[in-house]
C-alpha positions as CSV (number, residue, x, y, z in Angstrom):
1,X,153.1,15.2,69.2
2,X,151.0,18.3,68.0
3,X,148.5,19.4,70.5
4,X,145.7,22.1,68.8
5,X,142.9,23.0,70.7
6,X,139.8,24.7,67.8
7,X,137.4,26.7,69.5
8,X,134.1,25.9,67.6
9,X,132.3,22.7,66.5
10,X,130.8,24.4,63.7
11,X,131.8,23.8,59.7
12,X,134.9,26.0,60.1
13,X,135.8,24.5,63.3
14,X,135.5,20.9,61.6
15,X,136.9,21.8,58.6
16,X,139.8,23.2,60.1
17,X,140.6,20.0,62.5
18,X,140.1,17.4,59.4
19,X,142.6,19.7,57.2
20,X,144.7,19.0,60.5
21,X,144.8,15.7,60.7
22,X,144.9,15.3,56.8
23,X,148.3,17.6,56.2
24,X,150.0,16.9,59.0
25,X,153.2,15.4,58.6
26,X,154.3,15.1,61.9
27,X,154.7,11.8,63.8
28,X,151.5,12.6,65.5
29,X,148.7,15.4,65.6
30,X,146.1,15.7,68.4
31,X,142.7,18.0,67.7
32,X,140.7,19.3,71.0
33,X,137.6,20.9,69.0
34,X,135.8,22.9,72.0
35,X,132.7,24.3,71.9
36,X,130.4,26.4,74.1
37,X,127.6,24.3,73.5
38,X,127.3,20.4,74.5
39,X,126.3,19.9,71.0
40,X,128.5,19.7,67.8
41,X,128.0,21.6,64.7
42,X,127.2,25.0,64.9
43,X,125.4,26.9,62.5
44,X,124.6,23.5,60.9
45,X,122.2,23.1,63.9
46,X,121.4,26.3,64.9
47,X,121.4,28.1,62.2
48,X,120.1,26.4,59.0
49,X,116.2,26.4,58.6
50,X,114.4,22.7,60.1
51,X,112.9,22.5,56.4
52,X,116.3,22.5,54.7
53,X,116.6,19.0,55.2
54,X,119.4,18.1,52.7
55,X,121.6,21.1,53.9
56,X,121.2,19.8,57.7
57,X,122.5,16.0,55.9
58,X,125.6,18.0,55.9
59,X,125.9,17.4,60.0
60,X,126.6,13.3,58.9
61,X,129.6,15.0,56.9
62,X,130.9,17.0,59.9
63,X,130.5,13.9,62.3
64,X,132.4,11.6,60.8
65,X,135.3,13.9,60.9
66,X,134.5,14.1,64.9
67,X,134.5,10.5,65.2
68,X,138.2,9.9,63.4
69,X,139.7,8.6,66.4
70,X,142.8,11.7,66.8
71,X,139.8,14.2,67.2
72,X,138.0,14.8,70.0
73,X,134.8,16.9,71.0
74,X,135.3,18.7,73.9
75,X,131.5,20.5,74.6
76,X,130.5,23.0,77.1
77,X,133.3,24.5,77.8
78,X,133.1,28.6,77.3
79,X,136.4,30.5,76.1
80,X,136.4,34.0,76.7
81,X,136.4,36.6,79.9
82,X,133.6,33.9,81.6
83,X,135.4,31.2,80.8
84,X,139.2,29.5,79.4
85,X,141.5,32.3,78.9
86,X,143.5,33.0,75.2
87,X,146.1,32.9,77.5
88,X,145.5,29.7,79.6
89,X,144.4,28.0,76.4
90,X,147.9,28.8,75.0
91,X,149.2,26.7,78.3
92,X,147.5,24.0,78.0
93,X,147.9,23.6,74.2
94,X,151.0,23.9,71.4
95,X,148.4,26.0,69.1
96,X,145.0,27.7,69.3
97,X,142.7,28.0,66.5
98,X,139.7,30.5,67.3
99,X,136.6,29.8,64.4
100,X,133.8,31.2,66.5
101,X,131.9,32.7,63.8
102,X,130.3,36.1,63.7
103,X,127.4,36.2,66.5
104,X,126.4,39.7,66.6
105,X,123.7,40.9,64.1
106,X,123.5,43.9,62.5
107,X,121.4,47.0,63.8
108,X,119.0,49.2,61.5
109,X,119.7,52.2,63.6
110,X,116.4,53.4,63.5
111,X,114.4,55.3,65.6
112,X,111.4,52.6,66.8
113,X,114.1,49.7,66.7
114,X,113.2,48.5,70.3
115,X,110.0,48.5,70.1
116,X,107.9,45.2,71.6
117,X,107.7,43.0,68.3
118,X,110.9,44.3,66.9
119,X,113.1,42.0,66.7
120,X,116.4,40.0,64.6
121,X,116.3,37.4,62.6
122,X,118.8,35.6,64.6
123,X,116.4,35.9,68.0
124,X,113.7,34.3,65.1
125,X,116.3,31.7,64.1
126,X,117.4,30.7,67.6
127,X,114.2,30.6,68.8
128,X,112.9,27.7,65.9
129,X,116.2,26.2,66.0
130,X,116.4,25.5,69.8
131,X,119.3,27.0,70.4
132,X,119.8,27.0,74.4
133,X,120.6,31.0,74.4
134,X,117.0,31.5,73.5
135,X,113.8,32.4,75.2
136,X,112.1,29.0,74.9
137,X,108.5,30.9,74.7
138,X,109.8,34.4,72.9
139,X,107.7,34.5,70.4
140,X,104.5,33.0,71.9
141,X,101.6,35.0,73.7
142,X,100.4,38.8,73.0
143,X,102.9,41.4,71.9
144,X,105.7,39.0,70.3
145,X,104.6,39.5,66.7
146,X,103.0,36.2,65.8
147,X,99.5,37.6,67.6
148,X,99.1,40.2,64.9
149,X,98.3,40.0,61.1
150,X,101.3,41.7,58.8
151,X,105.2,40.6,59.0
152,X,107.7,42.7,58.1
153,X,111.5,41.4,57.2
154,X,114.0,43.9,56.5
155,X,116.7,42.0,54.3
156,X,117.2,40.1,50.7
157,X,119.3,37.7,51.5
158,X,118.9,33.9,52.5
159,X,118.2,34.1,56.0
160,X,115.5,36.8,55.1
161,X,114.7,34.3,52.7
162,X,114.4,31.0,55.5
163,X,112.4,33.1,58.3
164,X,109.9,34.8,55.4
165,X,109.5,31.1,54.2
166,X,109.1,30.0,57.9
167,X,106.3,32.4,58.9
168,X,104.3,31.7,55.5
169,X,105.0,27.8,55.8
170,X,101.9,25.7,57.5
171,X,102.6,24.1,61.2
172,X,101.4,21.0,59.5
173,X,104.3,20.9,57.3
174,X,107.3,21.6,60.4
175,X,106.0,19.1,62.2
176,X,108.0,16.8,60.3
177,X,110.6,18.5,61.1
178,X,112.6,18.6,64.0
179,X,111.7,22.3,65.2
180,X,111.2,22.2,69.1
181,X,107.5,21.6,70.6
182,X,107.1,24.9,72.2
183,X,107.9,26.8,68.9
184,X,105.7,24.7,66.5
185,X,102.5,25.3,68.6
186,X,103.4,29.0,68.6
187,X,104.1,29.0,64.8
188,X,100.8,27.0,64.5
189,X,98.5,29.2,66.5
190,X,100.4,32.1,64.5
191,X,97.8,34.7,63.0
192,X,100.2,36.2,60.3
193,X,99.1,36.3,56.6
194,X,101.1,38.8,55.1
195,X,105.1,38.7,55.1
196,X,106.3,41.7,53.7
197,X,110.1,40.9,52.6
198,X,111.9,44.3,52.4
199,X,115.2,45.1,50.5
200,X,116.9,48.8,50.3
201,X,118.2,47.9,46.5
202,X,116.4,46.6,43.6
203,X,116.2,42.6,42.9
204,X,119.2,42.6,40.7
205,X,121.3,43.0,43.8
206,X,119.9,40.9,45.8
207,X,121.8,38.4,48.1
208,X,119.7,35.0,48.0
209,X,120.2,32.1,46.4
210,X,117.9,31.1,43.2
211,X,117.2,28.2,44.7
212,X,116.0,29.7,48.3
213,X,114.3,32.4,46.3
214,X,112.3,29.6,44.2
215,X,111.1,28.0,47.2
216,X,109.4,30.5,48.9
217,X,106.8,30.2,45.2
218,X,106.5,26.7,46.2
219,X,104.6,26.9,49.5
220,X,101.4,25.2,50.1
221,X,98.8,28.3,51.1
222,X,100.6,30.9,50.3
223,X,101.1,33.2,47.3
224,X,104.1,35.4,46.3
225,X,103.3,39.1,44.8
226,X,105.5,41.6,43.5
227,X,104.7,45.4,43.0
228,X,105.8,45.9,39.4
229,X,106.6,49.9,40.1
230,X,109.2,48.5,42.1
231,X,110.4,46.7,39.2
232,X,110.4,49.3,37.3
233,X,113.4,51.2,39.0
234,X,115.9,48.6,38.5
235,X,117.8,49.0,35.5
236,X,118.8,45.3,35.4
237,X,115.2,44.2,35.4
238,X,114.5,44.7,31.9
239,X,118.1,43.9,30.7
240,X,119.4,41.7,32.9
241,X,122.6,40.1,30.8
242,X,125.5,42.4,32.3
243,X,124.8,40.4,35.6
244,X,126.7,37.4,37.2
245,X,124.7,33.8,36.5
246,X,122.7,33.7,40.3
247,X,121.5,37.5,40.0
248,X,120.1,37.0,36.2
249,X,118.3,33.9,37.4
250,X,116.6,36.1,40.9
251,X,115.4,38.9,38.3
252,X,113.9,35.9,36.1
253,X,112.0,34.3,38.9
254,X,110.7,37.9,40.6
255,X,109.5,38.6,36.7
256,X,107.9,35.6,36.5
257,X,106.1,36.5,39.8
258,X,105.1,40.1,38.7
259,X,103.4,38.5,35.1
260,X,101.3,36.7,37.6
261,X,99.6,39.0,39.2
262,X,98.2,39.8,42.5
263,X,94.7,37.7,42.3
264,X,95.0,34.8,45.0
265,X,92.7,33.2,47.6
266,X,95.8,31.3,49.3
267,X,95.4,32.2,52.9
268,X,98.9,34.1,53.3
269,X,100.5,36.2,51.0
270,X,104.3,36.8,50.5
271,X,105.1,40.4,49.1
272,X,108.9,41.2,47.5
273,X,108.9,44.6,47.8
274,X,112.3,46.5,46.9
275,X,114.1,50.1,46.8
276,X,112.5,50.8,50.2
277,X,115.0,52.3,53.2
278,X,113.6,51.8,56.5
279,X,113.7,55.0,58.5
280,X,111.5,54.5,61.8
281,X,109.8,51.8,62.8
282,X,106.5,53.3,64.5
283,X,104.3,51.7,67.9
284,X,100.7,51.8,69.6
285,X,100.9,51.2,72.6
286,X,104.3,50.3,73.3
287,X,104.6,47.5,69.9
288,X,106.0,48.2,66.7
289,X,102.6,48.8,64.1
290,X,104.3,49.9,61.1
291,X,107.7,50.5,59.1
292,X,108.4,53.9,57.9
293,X,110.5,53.5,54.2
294,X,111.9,55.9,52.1
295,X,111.9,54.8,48.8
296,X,115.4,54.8,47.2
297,X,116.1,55.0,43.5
298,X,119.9,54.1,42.0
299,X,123.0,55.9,42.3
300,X,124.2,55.0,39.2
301,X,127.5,53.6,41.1
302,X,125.6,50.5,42.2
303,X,124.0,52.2,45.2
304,X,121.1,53.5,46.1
305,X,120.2,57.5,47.2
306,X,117.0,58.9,49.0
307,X,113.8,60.3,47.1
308,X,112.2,62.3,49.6
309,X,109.1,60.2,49.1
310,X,108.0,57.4,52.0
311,X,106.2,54.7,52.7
312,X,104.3,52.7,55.7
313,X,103.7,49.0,55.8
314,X,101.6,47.4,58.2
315,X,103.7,45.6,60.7
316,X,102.8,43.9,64.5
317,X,106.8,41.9,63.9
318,X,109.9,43.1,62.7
319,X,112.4,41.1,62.0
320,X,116.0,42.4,60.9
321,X,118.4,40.6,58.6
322,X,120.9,42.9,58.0
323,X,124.3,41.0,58.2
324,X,126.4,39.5,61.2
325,X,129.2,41.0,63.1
326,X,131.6,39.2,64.7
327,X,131.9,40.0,68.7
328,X,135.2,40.3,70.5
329,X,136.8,37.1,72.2
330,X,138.5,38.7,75.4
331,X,141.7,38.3,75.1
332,X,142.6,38.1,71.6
333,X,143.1,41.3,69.6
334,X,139.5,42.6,67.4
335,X,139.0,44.7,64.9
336,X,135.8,46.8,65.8
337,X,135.1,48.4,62.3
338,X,135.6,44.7,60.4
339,X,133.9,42.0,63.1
340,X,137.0,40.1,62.7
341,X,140.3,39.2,64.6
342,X,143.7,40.3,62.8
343,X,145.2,37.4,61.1
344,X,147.5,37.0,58.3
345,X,146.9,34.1,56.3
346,X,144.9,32.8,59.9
347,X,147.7,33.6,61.9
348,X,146.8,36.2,64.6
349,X,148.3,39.5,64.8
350,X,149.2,41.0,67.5
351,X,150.4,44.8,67.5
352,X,150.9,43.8,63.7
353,X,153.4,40.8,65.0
354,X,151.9,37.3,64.1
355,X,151.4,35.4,67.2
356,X,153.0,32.1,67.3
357,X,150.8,29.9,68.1
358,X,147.6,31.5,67.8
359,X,144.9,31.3,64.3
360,X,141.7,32.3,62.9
361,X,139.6,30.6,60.5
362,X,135.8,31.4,59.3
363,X,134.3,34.1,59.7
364,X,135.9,35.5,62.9
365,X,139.3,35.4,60.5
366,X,137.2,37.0,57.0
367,X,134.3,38.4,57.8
368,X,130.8,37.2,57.2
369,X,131.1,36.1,53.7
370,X,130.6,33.0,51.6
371,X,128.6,30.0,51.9
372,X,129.6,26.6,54.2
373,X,131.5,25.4,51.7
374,X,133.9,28.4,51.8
375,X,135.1,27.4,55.1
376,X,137.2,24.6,53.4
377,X,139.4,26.7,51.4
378,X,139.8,29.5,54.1
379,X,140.8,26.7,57.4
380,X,143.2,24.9,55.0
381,X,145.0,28.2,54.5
382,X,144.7,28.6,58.4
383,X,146.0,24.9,58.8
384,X,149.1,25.4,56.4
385,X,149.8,28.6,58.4
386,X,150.1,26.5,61.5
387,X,152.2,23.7,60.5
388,X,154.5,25.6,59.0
389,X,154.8,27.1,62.5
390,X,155.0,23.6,64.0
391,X,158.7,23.1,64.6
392,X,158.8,26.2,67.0
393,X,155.5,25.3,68.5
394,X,155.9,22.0,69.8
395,X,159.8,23.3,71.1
396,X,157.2,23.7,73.8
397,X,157.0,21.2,76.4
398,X,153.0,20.7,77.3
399,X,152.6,19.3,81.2
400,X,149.7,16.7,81.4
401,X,146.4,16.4,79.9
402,X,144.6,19.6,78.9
403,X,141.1,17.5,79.5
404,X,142.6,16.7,83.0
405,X,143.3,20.6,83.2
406,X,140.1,21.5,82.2
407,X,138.6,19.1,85.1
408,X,140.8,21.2,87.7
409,X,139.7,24.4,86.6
410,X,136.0,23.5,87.6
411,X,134.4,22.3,84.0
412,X,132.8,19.5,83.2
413,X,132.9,18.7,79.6
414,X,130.4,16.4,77.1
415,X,132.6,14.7,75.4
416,X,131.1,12.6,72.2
417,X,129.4,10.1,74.3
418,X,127.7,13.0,75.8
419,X,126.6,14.3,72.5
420,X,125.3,10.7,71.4
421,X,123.1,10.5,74.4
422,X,121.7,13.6,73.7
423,X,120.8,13.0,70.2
424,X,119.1,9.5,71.5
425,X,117.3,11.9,74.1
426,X,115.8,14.2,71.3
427,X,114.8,11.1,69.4
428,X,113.1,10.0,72.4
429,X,111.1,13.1,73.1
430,X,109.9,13.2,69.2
431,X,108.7,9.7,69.7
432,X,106.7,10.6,72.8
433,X,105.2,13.4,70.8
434,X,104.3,11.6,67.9
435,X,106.9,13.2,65.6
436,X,110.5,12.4,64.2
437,X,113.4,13.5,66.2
438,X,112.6,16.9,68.4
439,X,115.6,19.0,69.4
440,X,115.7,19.8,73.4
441,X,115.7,23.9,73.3
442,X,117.2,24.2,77.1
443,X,120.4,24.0,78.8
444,X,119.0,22.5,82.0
445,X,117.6,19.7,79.4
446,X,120.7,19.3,77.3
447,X,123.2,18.4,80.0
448,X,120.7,16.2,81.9
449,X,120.2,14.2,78.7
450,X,123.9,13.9,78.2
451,X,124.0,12.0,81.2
452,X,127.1,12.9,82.8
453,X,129.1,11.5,79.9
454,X,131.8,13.8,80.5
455,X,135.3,14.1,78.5
């Protein structure tokens, strides 16, 4: 029998143990898919926006793939220098595969940066999503952002996209959603009314989706506006047919949003605003109160060069989303200047040498690219890597139970049964608060409502 142990839960994780079980030609194949967390599915959970109801449907897709009966879930469990070792992990299983994303977010390098209502959009996206890591109140009371008037998000792709369309979106409207308590009666006694979404290039090379783009024109109470002169200094806005299909449809909808104009009496306005570099983010008192921009014009070699002329917008929160990074896993080998581990075709290499035994898949193995979907492709290359290791690997003789293992080395996993009490825990809460399901947003909270249930 095969033993793999996959270190995360999340779409590359899952994708990555189904391709397992489905390719496998071996007698037998056991998946251990470990995560730090007690609950399954990653970014699915924590990452995608509470609105986006029918891309969070996708968890029913993941979980029946956790429930085949030669998987198992193996939560709260931490690989890493706090935690399971590369090398003990390589003990206790025939093969390793590491899909633990890309966790770091990028960094404007400006001066200003750490100012008090500076902040990511991943802290944002944590925060409304209930991830444990989180500051349950971070973004309620004076000084976090959502006391003063004027957003700013530097960024012009989706998740820019999901936290302008979060901070212009009505508490009445989340409610039905399963954002935690504590971050709905911030977002409710928010007093922002203008996000300004920033990108450094023109909306021809922009990186949302049509369809995210779209719905931020949809909101109830809120109004997009676009300043035409920015228009203007993209070549591809008034001939827009040399573009791939999704980047022609984003310059139709922005044009259609500039021929409407800027008359509104909605009660919070969204403003596109492109070819504007952030340069310093500038504080009163110890808070950020405006961005500093140079406006940028094109290169001509699809990038964009500084004019010399700049900008401030009004801003009491900052929110970055500039890309991801992925962070080192002690104990496997990183490369700094890419965010990724080096893999060939998922295997991991070490000194240049593939390591038997030990694989990358998501964006730990490529980078930060893609959509969810593009996990599929990239762990059933991983997968085909490692099986057609498999005859060396399981020459290997494995002593015991790695669960067992796990118990002597002082963790207590959630095992599934875990994670189905805490899903019947957060469906209790939401009931006692008048609401659909309501996700727990502690640690403390989390473990007590899976009840012991360990693996």
């Amino acid at each position: 029998m095969l033993r793999v142990a996959v270190v995360g839960s999340g779409p590359s994780g899952v994708y990555t143990a189904q391709s397992l079980v489905q390719q496998s030609v071996l007698p037998g194949v056991r998946v251990d898919v470990l995560d730090r967390l007690p609950c399954p599915y990653g970014l699915v959970r924590y990452g995608v926006a509470p609105d986006h109801e029918k891309i969070k449907s996708l968890q029913q897709n993941l979980r029946a793939v956790l429930e085949d009966e030669r998987i198992s879930f193996v939560g709260d469990v931490e690989v890493g220098a706090r935690g399971l070792t590369p090398a003990r992990l390589r003990e206790l299983y025939h093969a390793v595969v590491y899909c633990v994303g890309a966790a770091r977010d990028r960094r404007l390098g400006v001066p200003g940066e750490d100012l008090a209502g500076s902040w990511s959009a991943t802290d944002f996206v944590s925060w409304y999503s209930a991830h444990p890591d989180a500051v349950t109140d971070g973004f309620a009371g004076s000084g976090t952002g959502l006391d003063g008037r004027s957003a700013v998000v530097i960024g012009v792709g989706n998740v820019a996209v999901d936290v302008t369309r979060i901070l212009a979106r009505g508490a009445d409207e989340l409610r039905l959603t399963d954002v935690p308590e504590g971050a709905l009666r911030a977002l409710a006694a928010s007093r922002v009314r203008e996000v300004h979404m920033v990108g450094r290039r023109g909306p021809g090379q922009a990186k949302f989706t049509t369809k995210e783009l779209r719905e931020l024109g949809g909101l109830p109470g809120a109004r997009v506006r676009v300043d035409p002169a920015d228009l203007a200094l993209d070549p591809a806005y008034t001939d827009s047919a040399g573009l791939p299909a999704v980047n022609r449809r984003n310059v139709e909808v922005v044009r259609g949003w500039a021929a409407d104009g800027a008359d509104s009496d909605a009660p919070r306005g969204i403003h596109l605003r492109f070819f504007l570099r952030p340069v310093e983010l500038l504080g009163e008192d110890g808070r950020v109160a405006a961005v500093r921009f140079e406006r940028t014009v094109p290169d001509g070699k699809g990038g964009v060069r500084g004019t010399g002329a700049f900008e401030e917008i009004e801003a009491q929160l900052v929110l970055r989303a500039v890309g991801y990074k992925g962070v080192p896993l002690a104990g496997l080998p990183f490369d700094e200047a890419r965010g990724t581990v080096p893999n060939e075709a998922g295997r991991v290499l070490r000194d240049g040498v593939p390591s038997l035994g030990e694989y990358v898949a998501g964006w730990i193995k490529r980078g930060p690219t893609g959509v969810i979907g593009t996990n599929r492709p990239c762990a059933k290359e991983t997968v085909a890597s490692l099986l057609a290791d498999a005859s060396a690997l399981t020459d290997r003789r494995l002593t015991g139970d790695p669960l067992d293992a796990l118990r002597d080395l002082g963790h207590d996993p959630v095992a599934w049964r875990g994670w189905l009490s805490i899903e019947r825990a957060e469906s209790a809460l939401g009931r006692s608060l008048g609401r659909g399901r309501v996700k727990i947003p502690d640690w403390a909270g989390l473990r007590a409502a899976a009840g012991g249930d360990g693996a």
